[in-house]
N, C-alpha and C positions, 0 to 999 in steps of 0.2 A: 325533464319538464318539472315546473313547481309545483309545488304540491300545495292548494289551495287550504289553508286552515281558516272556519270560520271565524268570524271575531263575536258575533252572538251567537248562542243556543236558538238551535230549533225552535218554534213556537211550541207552546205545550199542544196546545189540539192537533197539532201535526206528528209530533213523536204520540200523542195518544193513539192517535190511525191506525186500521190494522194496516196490513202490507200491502194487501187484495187492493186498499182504498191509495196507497199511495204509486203504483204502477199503473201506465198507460194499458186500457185493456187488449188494445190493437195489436202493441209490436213486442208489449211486456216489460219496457224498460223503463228503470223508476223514474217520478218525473224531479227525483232532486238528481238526478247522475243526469237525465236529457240537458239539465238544464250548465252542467259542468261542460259537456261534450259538444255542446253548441258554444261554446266558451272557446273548449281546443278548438274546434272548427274555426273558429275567426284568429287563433294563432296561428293554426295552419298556415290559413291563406294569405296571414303576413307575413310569417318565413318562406313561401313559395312565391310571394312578391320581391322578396330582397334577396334570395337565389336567382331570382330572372337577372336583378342588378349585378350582383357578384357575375354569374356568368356572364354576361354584356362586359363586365370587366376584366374580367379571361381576358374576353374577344379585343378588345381594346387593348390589353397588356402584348397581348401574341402579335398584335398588328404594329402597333409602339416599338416590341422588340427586333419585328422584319425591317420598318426602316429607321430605325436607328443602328441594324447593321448594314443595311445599303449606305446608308450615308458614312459610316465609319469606310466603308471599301472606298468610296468617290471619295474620302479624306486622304486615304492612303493614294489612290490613285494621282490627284493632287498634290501630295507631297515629291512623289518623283516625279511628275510632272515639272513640280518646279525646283527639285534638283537638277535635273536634265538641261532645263534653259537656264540655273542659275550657271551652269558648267560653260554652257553653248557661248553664254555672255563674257564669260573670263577669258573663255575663249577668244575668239571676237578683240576682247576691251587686249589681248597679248599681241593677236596679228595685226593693231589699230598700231599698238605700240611700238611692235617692228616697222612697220611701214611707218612711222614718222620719223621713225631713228635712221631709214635707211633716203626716208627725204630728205633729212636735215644733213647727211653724207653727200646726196646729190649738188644739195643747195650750196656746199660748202665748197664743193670741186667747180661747179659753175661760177661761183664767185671768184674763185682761185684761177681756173678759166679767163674768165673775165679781164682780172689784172694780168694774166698773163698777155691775152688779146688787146689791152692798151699799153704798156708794156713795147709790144711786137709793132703798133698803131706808129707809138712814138719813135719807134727806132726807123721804121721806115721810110716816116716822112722826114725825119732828122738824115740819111741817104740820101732821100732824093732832092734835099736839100746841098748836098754837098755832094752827088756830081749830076746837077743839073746845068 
């Protein structure tokens, strides 16, 4: 704590006083120290004001830290999350790719098909054109 140094001297008729005359006769304490200790008294109860804040701050820091680690686990959990479906998707986007590779082989035998079936069209009717 600080240590209060006056900036004027005592009045003279106050340091004249005897001691008798400068103590409260009740409780016995002097009334220039009453008058210090009522001074700490109102520091007191401003550091025990701004303690209630700092703790409140605690509270709020402790609470701050629970879900800012909830949240970092629901990040993580997120993150594989969407490694999982970015897999499932490549996935997916390989078996799209085989299946078209293996349409464009259907499509190619059908068409091949095809000529062959006119092809076969024309020979026939060109037959039965020549022993009709």
């Amino acid at each position: 704590m600080d240590h209060h140094i006056p900036v004027h001297a005592l009045p003279e008729e106050i340091q004249k006083m005897l001691p008798e005359e400068k103590v409260c006769k009740y409780c016995g304490v002097s009334y220039l120290i009453l008058h210090e200790f009522k001074a700490m008294e109102e520091k007191v109860k401003a550091m025990e004001k701004e303690m209630k804040f700092y703790q409140g701050s605690v509270d709020r820091e402790k609470r701050l830290q629970e879900k800012l680690h909830s949240l970092s686990q629901e990040l993580e959990q997120y993150k594989i999350d969407s490694k999982s479906k970015t897999e499932r998707i490549y996935n997916v986007g390989m078996q799209l790719k085989s299946q078209q590779n293996e349409f464009q082989k259907v499509e190619k035998q059908l068409s091949h098909l095809q000529d062959e079936l006119k092809i076969k069209y024309r020979q026939s009717y060109i037959f039965r054109l020549c022993f009709c």
